[in-house]
N, C-alpha and C positions, 0 to 999 in steps of 0.2 A: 476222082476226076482231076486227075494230072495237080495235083496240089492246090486245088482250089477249096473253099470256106464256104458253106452255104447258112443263112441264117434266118430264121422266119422271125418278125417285129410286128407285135399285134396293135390294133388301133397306130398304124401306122401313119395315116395322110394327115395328121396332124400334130402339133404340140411336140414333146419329149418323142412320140413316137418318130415322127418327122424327124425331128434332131439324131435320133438313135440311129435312125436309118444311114443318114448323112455320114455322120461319125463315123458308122462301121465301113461303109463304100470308100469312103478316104481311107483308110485302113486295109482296103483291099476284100473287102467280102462281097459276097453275093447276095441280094434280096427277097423274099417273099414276101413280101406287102400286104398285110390282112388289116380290115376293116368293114365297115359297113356299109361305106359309100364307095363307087369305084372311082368316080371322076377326082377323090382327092386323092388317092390312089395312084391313079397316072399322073398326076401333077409332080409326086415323089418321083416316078419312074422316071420320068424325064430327065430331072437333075441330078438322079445317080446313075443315066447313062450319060451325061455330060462328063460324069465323072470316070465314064469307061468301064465302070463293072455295070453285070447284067441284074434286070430286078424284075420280078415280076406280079402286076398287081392280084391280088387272091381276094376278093370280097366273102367274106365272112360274119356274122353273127356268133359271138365265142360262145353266148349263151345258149345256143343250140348244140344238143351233142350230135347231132346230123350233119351240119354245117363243118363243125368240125374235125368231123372224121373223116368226109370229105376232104376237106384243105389236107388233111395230113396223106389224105392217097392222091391227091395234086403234089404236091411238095415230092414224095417218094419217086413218083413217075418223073416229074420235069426233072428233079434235082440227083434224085439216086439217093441223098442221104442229107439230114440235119445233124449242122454243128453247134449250132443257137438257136435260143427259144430265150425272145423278150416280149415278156408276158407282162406287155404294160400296156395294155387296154383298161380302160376304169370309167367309172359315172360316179355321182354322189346324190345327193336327195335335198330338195327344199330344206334351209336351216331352221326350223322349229322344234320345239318342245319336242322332247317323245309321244306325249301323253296325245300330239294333235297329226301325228308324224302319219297320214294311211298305209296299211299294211303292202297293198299295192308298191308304192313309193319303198318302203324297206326291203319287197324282194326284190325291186327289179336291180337293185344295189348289190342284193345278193348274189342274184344270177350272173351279173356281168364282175365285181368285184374276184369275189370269193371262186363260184362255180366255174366259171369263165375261164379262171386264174388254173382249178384244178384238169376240165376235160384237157386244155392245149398242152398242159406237163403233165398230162399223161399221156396223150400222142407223142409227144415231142418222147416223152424217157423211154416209148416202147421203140420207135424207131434209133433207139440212138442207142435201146438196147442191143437189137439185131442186126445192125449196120455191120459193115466191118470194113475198116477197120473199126473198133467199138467203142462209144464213146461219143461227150459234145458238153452242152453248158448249156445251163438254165439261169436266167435273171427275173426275176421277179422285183415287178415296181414296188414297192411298198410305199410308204409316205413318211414322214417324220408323224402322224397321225398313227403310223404303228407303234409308237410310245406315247405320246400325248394328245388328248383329242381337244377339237376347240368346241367351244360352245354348240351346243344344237347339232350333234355330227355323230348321232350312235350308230345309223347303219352304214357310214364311209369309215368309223374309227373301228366298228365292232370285225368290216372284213377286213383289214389289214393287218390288226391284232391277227387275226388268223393266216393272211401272207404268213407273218412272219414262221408260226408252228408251220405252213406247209412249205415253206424254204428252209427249216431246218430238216423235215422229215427226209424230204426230198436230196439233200446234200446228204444223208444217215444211210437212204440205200441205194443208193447212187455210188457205192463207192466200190462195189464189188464190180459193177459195169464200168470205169472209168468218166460215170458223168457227173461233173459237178455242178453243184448249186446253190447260188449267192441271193442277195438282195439290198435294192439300191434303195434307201428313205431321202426322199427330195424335199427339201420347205421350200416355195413361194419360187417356184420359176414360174415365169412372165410369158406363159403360153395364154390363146384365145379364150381359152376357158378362164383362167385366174386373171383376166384382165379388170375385172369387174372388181378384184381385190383391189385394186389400186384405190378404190375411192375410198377405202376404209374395213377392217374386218372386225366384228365380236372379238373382244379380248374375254379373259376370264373375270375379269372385277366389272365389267358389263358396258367397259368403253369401247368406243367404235375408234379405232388407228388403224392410218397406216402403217403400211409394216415395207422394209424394202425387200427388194425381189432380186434374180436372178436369171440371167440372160440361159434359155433352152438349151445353146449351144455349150454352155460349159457341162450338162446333165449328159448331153450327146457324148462328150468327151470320154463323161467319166465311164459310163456305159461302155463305149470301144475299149478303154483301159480295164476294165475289167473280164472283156469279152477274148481280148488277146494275149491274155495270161494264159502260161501252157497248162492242161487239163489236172496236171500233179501242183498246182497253187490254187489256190480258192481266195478270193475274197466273200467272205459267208455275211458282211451287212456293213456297208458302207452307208453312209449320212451327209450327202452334198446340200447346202443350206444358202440361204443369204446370211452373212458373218453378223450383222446388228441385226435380225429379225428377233423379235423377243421367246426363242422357244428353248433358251436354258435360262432359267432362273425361276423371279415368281412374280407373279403378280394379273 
């Protein structure tokens, strides 16, 4: 479509997703907007048509594989073809013990972390198989939790451990169709959700700190710069952090 970029950003109308979105419109792409609520949704579409590219909002549940199979024969129809898949939609669970953690509370961490993360890269890799021209790029959210986990956090540590295995898999056969694929581990941006970090978080010696955070829009950034790399460079695992947060050393 005459040189144009289309890219689908999951759990968009908020947080890192919202920033992503932003980033890549400034950058000159086009949007599909998936999430669960629509009205936060159009709230995005509005300021990335202020910004002159087109976006279109897509309400979705990733954890249905109906839902999403759907989005991806919306996306085919409206768009013709995907060139990106940020596959950063996520939840986490109550910080508690394993042992008092309901099993409830662990899948539905599954379903949207892990499962979520897999049905939309595989729509995304089949369309982007058959496209033609062929080809596109997959980012996958990870977390700095896909190396170290904090206290009380086995089913938000245990899927991202796994991002990481399906964004290598994923970049391994991906390579014969020209699509690549990376992943971005984020500490402590200062979205809605992590706001409530601010008052303090579980360290591992069992103190509650502060920790400092990172403005959404620099994570947006980094996203675009890794989305605008031509399809022969890869970034396979980038680590945007806040510089003094305590997650290299020990204690």
């Amino acid at each position: 479509m005459n040189g144009e970029r289309f890219a689908l950003v999951t759990g968009a109308g908020s947080g890192i997703g919202r920033a992503a979105a932003l980033a890549l419109a400034r950058t000159g792409w086009n949007l599909a907007l998936a999430g669960r609520r629509r009205e936060p949704l159009e709230d995005v579409e509005r300021e990335i048509s202020a910004l002159g590219r087109r976006a279109t909002p897509m309400p979705c549940d990733v954890g249905d594989p109906g839902e999403v199979k759907a989005l991806f024969a919306l996306i085919e129809r409206e768009f013709g073809r995907l060139d990106l898949l940020f596959n950063n939609a996520g939840t986490g669970a109550p910080g508690v013990p394993i042992d008092e953690l309901p099993y409830a509370k662990w899948k539905a961490v599954v379903d949207v972390n892990l499962n979520g993360a897999f049905i939309c890269a595989q729509g995304a890799f089949g369309l982007m198989k058959r496209q033609r021209p062929q080809g596109g790029r997959i980012i996958n959210n990870g977390s700095i939790s896909a190396h170290t986990p904090r206290p009380f956090s086995a089913p938000y540590t245990a899927t991202k451990h796994a991002i990481t295995g399906l964004t290598k898999s994923i970049a391994l056969d991906g390579r014969a169709h020209d699509i690549a694929c990376g992943q971005i581990d984020i500490g402590n941006a200062l979205t809605e959700m992590a706001r409530k970090q601010t008052q303090g978080v579980p360290q591992a010696d069992g103190r509650i700190a502060v920790e400092p955070m990172i403005d959404p829009d620099e994570v947006g950034a980094a996203v675009a710069h890794m989305a605008n790399l031509p399809l022969s460079t890869n970034i396979l695992s980038m680590t945007i952090m806040a510089t003094k947060m305590p997650f290299v050393g020990r204690g």
